[in-house]
ZAMARGU-4260 file (C-alpha; in steps of 0.2 Angstrom, whole numbers, plus 5000, padded with zeros to 4 digits):
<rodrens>
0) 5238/5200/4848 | 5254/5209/4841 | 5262/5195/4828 | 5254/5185/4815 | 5260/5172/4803
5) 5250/5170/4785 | 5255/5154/4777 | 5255/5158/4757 | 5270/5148/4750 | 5258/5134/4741
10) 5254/5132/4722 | 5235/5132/4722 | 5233/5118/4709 | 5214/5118/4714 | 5213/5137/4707
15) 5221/5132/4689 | 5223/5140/4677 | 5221/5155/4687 | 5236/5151/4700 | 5247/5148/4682
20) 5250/5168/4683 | 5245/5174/4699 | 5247/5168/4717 | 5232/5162/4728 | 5232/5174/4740
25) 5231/5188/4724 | 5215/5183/4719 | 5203/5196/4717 | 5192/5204/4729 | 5181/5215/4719
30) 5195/5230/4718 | 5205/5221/4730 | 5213/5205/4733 | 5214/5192/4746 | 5232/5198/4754
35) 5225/5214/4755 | 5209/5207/4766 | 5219/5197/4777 | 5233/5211/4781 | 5219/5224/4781
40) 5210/5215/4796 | 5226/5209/4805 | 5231/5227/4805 | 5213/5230/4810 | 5213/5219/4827
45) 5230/5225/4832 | 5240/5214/4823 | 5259/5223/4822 | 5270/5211/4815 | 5265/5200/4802
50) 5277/5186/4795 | 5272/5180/4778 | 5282/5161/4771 | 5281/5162/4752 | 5289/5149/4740
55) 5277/5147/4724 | 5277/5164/4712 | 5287/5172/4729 | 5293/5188/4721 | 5276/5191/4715
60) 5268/5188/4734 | 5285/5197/4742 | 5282/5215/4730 | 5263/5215/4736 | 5265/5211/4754
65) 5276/5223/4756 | 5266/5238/4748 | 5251/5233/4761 | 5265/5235/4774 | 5265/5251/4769
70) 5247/5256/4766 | 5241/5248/4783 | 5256/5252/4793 | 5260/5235/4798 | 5276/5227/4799
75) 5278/5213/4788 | 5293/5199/4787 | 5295/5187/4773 | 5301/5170/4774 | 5306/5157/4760
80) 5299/5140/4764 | 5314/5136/4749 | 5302/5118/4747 | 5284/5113/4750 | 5287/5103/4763
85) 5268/5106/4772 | 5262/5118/4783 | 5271/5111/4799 | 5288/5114/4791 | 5278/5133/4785
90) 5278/5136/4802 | 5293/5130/4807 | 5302/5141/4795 | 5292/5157/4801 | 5297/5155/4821
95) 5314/5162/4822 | 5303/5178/4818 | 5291/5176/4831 | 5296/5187/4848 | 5280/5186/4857
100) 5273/5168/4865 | 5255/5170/4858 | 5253/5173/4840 | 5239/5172/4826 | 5240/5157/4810
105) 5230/5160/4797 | 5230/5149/4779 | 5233/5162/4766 | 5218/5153/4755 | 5204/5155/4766
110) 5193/5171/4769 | 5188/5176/4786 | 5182/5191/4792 | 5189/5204/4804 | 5175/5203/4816
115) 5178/5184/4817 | 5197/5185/4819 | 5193/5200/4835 | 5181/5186/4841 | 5193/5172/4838
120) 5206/5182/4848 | 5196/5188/4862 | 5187/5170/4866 | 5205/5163/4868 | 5209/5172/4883
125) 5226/5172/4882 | 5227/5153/4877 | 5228/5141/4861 | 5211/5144/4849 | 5204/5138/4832
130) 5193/5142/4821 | 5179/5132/4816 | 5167/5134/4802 | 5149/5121/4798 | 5151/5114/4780
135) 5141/5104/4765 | 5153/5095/4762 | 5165/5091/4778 | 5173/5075/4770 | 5184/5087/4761
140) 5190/5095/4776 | 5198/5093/4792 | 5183/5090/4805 | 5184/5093/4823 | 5181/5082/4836
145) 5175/5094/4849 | 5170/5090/4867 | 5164/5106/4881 | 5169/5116/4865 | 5186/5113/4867
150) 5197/5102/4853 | 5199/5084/4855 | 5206/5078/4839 | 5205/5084/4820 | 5202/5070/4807
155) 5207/5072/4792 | 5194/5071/4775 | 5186/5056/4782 | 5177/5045/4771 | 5162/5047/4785
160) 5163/5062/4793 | 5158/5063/4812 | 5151/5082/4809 | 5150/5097/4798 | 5161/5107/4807
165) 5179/5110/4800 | 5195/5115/4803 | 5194/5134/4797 | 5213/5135/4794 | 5215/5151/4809
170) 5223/5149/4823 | 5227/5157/4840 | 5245/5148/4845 | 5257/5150/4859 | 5274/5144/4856
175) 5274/5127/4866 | 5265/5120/4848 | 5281/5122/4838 | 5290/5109/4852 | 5277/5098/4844
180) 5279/5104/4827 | 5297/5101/4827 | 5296/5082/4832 | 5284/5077/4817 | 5285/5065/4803
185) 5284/5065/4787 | 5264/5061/4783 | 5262/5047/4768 | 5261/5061/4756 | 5278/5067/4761
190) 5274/5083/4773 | 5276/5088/4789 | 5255/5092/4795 | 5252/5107/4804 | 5236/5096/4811
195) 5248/5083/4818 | 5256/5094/4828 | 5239/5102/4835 | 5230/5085/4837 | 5246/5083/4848
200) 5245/5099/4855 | 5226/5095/4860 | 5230/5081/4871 | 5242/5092/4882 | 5234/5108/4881
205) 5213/5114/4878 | 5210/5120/4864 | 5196/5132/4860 | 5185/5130/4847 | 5176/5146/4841
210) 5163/5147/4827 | 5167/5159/4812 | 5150/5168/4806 | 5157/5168/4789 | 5171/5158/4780
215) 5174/5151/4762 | 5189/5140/4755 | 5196/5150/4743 | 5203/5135/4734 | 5192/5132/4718
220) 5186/5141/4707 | 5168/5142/4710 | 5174/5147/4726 | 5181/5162/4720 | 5164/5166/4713
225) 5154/5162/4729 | 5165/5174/4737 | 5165/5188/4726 | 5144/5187/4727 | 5145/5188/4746
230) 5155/5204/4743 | 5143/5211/4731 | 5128/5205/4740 | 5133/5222/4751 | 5132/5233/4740
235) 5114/5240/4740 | 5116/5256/4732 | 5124/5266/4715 | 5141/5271/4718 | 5147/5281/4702
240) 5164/5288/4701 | 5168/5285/4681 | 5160/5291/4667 | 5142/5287/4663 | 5137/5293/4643
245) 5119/5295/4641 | 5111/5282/4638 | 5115/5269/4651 | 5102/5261/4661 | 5109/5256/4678
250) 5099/5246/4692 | 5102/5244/4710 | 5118/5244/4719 | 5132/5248/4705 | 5151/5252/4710
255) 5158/5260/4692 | 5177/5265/4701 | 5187/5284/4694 | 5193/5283/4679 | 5180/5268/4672
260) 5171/5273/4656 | 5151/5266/4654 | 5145/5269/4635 | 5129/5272/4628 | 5116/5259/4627
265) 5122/5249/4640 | 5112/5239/4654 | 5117/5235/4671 | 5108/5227/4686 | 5117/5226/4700
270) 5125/5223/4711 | 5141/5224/4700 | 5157/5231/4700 | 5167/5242/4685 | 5183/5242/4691
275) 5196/5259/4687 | 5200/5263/4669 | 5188/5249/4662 | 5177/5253/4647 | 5160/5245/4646
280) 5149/5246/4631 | 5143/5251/4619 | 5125/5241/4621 | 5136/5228/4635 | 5125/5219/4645
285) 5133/5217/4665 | 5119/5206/4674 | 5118/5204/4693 | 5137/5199/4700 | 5147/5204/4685
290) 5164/5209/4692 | 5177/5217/4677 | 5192/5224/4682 | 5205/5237/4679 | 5207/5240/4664
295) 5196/5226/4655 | 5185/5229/4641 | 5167/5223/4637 | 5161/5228/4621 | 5147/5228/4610
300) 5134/5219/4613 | 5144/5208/4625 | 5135/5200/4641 | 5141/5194/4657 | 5133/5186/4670
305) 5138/5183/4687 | 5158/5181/4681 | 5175/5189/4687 | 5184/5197/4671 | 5202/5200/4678
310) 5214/5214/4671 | 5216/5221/4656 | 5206/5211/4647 | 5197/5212/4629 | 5181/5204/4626
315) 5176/5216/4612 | 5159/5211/4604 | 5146/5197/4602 | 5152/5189/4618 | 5143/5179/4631
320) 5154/5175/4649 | 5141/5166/4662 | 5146/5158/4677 | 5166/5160/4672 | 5182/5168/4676
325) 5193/5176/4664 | 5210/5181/4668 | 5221/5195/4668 | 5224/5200/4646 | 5216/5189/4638
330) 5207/5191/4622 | 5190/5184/4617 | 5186/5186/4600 | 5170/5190/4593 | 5155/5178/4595
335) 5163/5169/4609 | 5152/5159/4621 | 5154/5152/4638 | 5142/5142/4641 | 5136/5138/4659
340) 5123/5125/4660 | 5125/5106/4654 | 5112/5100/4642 | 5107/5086/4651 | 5104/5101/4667
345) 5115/5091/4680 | 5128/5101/4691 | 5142/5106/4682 | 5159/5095/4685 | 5177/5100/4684
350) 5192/5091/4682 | 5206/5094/4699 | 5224/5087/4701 | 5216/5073/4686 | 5199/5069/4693
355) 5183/5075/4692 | 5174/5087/4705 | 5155/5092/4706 | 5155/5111/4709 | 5139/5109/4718
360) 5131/5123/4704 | 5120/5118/4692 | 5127/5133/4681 | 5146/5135/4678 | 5155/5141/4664
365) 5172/5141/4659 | 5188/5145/4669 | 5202/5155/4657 | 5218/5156/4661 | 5229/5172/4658
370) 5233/5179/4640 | 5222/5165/4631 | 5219/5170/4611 | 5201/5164/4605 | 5193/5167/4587
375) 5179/5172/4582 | 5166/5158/4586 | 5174/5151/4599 | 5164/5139/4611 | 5166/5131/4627
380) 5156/5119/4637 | 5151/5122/4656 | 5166/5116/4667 | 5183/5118/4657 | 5197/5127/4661
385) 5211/5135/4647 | 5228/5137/4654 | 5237/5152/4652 | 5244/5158/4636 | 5233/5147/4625
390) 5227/5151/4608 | 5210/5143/4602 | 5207/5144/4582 | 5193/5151/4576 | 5175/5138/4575
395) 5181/5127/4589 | 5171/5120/4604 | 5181/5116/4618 | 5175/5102/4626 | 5191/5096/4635
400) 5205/5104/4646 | 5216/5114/4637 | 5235/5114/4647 | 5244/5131/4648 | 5254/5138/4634
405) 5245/5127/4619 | 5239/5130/4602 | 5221/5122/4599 | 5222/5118/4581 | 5206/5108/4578
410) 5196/5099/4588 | 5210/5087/4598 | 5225/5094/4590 | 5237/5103/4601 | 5252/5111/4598
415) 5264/5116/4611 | 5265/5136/4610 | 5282/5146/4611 | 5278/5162/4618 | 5289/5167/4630
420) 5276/5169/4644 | 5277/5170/4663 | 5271/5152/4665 | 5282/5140/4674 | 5278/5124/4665
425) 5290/5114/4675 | 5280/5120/4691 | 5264/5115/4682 | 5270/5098/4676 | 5274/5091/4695
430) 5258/5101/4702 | 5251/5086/4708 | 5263/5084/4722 | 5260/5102/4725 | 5246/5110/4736
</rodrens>
């Protein structure tokens, strides 16, 4: 398999307030990120050429792709999909690039393993493949009709679905599908669909259906989290680069990167991560599946559990973060609490594109979005999300969604905020036509 084609032009309105700042497929991965797994093992199974369609935040994706061109020593191509027109049109805008007649699709939001790709690639023999995964919750998903374990037909998010097992968003594809890409319709949400063209594609041609071992949507948050525990899950033993004063009690398998700093009086039970140049302490608390970044810092007397804290960010005493995720430079004043488990002890909900979803965890926190302000004494209850570039005066509970770039002055009281940030407000505001 020498060329692949990584769809990432999409807004991720099911990540907000993370996506405000940051593309989906530059969601962290440990000390990593999600582009840098997927060019990492195409590279690894012999992928040469790698064509990647951006649109939403592309200079961003562009700057990236290009510097893991150069680390893996791949060749990568980048495409403008100019609108959000669907994945069909995605892929239409990518084959000019394409030499070969066989290439590999892969949704930039979805993690997949390299073991499962080389399967994927070496079960298609030479012909058309997909990958499929077995799901909770398959009424959210494309599922397969299957039949001999080839493809019959994908149905999608049905009301009732016929099985668990779901379209996985890779593909092995030969270039008779883009004669069927290129005579689709408009679908009633105004795109052309990729799973049109293959449902088409099906009836003319088999279609194999192989089984990923391991596979995860990363399209919400709690998603995010679920993955970055299966990462860590593999991390058994210490692995200590930084500085470690006296004084530190670590347990069990610990990565503190070069250049990270772990002050005296601190406690951390792994497995967890300490990104470079992070400072943790004095007397923090990491518990099991804490994940802070490069650069953060997490004070005194500070605890985090199970949460991602992203770049550069302060949390810098009296601090609890459970079951949350905290983007790249915010600032979390003193005493402020996410809270991650609902009074009455029912799963946690959460509010995407306007309606309520059940994250399937009976403890979740709070999702912040990049450079929020809190005050001291700041609350939040399980499940809301601050857009980016919010400031929260000091005493409040939040118990509602907080939209980017807004001033909480008290309790229901917002004021728009005129900072000057990186947020595009316009691309926020017609989000829910964007996917």
């Amino acid at each position: 398999m020498k060329e692949a084609v990584i769809l990432a032009a999409g807004y991720g309105r099911g990540l907000e307030p993370i996506t405000h700042t940051r593309h989906k497929v530059l969601v962290p991965l440990l000390g990593s990120t999600l582009l840098e797994h997927h060019i990492s093992s195409l590279a690894g199974v012999g992928v040469e050429k790698l064509v990647v369609v951006v649109n939403y935040l592309k200079e961003q994706v562009a700057a990236e792709a290009l510097r893991l061109a150069r680390k893996y020593g791949i060749n990568v191509e980048l495409v403008d999909q100019d609108e959000p027109l669907g994945t069909g049109h995605a892929l239409l805008k990518a084959a000019d690039r394409l030499t070969g007649d066989e290439f590999l699709l892969l949704y930039g939001d979805v993690y997949v393993g390299r073991d499962d790709l080389g399967r994927l690639i070496n079960e298609s023999q030479g012909g058309p493949a997909i990958a499929a995964y077995r799901v909770n919750d398959p009424e959210r998903y494309g599922v397969l009709l299957t039949e001999g374990g080839m493809l019959r037909r994908i149905v999608e998010k049905p009301a009732n679905p016929p099985s668990n097992l779901i379209n996985a968003g890779v593909y092995v594809l030969t270039r008779d599908v883009l004669r069927y890409v290129e005579r689709l319709e408009p679908s009633p949400r105004g795109e052309l669909e990729l799973t049109d063209a293959i449902n088409e594609y099906a009836r003319k041609a088999g279609i194999k259906v192989v089984e990923a071992s391991y596979w995860v949507d990363v399209g919400r948050p709690w998603s995010l989290l679920k993955l970055s525990k299966h990462l860590l899950s593999h991390v058994t033993k210490p692995v200590i680069k930084g500085v470690v004063e006296e004084g530190v009690r670590i347990k069990g398998g610990v990565i503190i990167e070069e250049g990270a700093e772990v002050r005296s009086g601190t406690y951390i039970v792994g497995p967890a991560y300490v990104g470079r140049e992070a400072t943790i302490g004095p007397n923090a608390y990491l518990r099991p599946y804490a994940v802070v970044l490069k650069g953060a810092h997490i004070g005194f007397n500070v605890e985090v559990k199970e949460s991602i804290v992203m770049e550069r960010t302060h949390i810098a005493h009296q601090a609890y973060v459970g079951d949350s995720i905290v983007c790249e430079e915010s600032n979390l004043g003193a005493g402020t609490i996410l809270a991650n488990l609902r009074f009455d002890d029912a799963n946690v909900r959460y509010v995407v594109k306007g309606r309520l979803e059940d994250t399937g965890r009976r403890k979740f926190g709070a999702v912040i979005g990049a450079r929020v302000k809190t005050g001291v004494n700041v609350s939040t209850v399980p499940g809301v999300k601050i857009g980016a570039c919010s400031w929260i005066n000091p005493g409040l509970t939040i118990y509602r969604d907080v939209p980017p770039c807004t001033h909480v002055v008290r309790e229901g009281v917002f004021k728009q905020v005129r900072c000057g940030c990186v947020v595009d407000l316009s691309v926020w505001r017609r989000g829910q036509t964007l996917s």
